[in-house]
N, C-alpha and C positions, 0 to 999 in steps of 0.2 A: 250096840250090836258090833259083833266082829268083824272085820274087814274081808274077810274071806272070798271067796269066787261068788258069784251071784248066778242061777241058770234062770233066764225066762224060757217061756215057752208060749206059743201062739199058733192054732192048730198045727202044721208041718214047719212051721219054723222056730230056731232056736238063737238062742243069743246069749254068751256069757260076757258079765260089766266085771270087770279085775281091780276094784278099788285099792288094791294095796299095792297093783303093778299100775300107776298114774292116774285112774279112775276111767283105764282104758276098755272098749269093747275087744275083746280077747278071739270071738268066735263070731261068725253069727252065716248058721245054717241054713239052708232053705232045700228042703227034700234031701235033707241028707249031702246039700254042696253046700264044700265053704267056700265062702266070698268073699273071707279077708286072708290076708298074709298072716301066717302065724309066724310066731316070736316075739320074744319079750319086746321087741323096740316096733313091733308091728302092730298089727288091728288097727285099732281107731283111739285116736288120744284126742284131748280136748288140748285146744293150745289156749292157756291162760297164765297169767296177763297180759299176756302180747301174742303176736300171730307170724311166723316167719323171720326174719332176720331183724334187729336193732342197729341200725348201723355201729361199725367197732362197740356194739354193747351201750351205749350211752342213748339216753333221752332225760329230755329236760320239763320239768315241771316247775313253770314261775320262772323264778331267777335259780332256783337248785338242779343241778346236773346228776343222775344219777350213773350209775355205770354196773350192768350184770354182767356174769361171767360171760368170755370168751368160750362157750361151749360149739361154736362151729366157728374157729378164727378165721377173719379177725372180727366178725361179729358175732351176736349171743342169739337165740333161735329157740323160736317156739314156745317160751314159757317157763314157767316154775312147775305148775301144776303137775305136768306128765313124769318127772321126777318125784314127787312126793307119795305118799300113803292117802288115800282118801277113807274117812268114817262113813260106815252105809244109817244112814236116819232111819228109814224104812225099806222092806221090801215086800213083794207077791209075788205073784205067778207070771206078771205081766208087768212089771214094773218095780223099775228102781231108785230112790234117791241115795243121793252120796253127795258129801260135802267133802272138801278143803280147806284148810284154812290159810290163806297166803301168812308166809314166814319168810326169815332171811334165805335167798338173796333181795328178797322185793322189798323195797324199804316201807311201805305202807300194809296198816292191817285190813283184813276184808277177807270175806268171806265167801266161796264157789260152791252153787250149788246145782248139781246135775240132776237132769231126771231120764229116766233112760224109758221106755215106752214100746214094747214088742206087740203086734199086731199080726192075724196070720200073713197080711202081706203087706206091710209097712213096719219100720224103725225110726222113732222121732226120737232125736236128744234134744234137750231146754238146756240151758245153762243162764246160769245170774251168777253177776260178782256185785257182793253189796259191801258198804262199810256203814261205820256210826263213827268214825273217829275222822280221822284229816281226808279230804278230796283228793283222788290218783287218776289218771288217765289209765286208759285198761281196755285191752282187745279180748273179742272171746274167738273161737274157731275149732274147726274140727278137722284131723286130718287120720282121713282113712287109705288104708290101704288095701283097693283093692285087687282081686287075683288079674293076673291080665289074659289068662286063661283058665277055662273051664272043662275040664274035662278034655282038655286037648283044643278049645275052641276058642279064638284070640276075641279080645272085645275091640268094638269100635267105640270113638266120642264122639257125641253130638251135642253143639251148644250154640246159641246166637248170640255171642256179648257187642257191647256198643261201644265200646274200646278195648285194648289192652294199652296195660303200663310199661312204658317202654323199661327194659330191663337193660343196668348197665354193668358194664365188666364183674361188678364185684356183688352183681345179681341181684340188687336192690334198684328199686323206683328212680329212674333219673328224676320224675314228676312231669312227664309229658305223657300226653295220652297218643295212641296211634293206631291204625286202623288193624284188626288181628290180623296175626302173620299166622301160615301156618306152623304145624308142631314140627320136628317134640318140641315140649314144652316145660320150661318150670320159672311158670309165668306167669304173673295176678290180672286176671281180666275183669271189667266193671259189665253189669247187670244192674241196670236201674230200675228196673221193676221187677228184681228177686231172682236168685239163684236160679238157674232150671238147666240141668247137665244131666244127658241121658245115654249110658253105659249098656253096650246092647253086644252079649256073646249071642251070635246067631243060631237060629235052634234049641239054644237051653233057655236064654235069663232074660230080662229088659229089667235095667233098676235106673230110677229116676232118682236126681239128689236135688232136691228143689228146698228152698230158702228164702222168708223176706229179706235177707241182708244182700246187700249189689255189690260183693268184691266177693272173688273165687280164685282161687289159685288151682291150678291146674297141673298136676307133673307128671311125663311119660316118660321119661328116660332111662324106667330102669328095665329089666326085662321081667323080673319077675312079677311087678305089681302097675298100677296105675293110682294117680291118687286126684282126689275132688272137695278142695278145701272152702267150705263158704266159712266166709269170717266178715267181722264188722269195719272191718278196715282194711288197706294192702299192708305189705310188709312196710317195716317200718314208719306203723303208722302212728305212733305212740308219740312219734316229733312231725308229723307231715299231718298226719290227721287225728289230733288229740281227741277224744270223747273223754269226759271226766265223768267219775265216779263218786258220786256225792252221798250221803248220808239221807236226801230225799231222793235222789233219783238211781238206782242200780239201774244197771250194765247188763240186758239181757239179747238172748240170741236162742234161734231153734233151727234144724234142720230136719226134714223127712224121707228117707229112702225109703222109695215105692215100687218093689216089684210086680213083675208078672210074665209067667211061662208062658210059651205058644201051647 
């Protein structure tokens, strides 16, 4: 199948998956509001193989160093995936798969497979990175953008983490944990019993971003958008908190945004 734009639909709400713009969610409506940022480098991208920042680019697997681009100097950020073309496997009315195939700059092969899930009043994405050839350490995550107003109406956050990571100068994990500070934020918080961050424009929208994975990254600093990252690790976790990727066990991850109007 061609890579082309994907529309679901699920009673009033709409959602378009852009597999050849990084296997990103491009849209996704609800009564006719959109609730993400448009632009190319907007909506919802998956971050894979890694989640946020690598420190200067490098992480080490074994005794070998590897080193990806400097695409946010002087570290590398977010992944390969959201740059490349994704194949759609299948689709319907309600759902979509799309795969990846990790290539250079990531030195190991493996395989991403999303599945995208529109519901009248919920969005789940899955994600698996599998391999059958050499073992790689590998984050999966998602980072949306969403609007920080709705119709003229600013959103609040609500969330109870049981720590955050202290952040240092160069905005990566010092590796101390410390009691949350308030925002703004563009901060990796732990959740030990699953993501749950609840985005509430008063009046119009209440969306819930809930997650079995216990690390979320949080970022409010911009003015147009707000963002709600659950991923399987913090930043730079690929040297701090290795998961490997094995040929029996892939690397899976899910999120579900759960709305509801007053």
């Amino acid at each position: 199948m061609s890579n082309e734009d994907i529309t679901l639909t699920a009673g009033d709400a709409e959602a378009i998956v852009r597999p050849g713009n990084g296997g990103r969610i491009g849209s996704l409506r609800v009564g006719g509001v959109e609730l993400l940022r448009q632009g190319e480098r907007f909506g919802c991208f998956p971050m894979v193989p890694w989640c946020g920042r690598i420190r200067e680019g490098r992480f080490r697997d074994g005794a070998v160093v590897h080193r990806m681009p400097l695409n946010a100097p002087p570290h590398a950020i977010h992944g390969t995936a959201r740059d490349g073309e994704w194949s759609v496997a299948r689709a319907s009315a309600t759902e979509a798969v799309i795969t990846y195939d990790l290539t250079d700059p990531w030195p190991y092969s493996g395989r991403v497979t999303q599945v995208v899930t529109l519901a009248p009043d919920s969005l789940t994405l899955a994600a698996s990175v599998e391999t059958y050839e050499s073992s790689f350490p590998a984050q999966i995550g998602w980072h949306p953008w969403f609007n920080r107003t709705l119709d003229g109406t600013p959103v609040s956050i609500d969330f109870s983490p049981a720590w955050q990571e202290e952040r240092g100068a160069d905005h990566l994990p010092t590796g101390r944990r410390v009691d949350p500070r308030p925002g703004p934020w563009d901060d990796c918080f732990g959740m030990p019993d699953g993501v749950d961050v609840t985005l509430t424009w008063p009046g119009r929208l209440e969306l819930r971003v809930t997650s079995p994975q216990r690390w979320v990254v949080i970022y409010d600093e911009q003015e147009a958008a707000v963002c709600v990252e659950p991923q399987t690790g913090p930043p730079d976790g690929l040297n701090t908190h290795p998961r490997l990727v094995t040929p029996l066990e892939p690397l899976e991850a899910t999120t579900t945004w759960t709305w509801r109007r007053p």
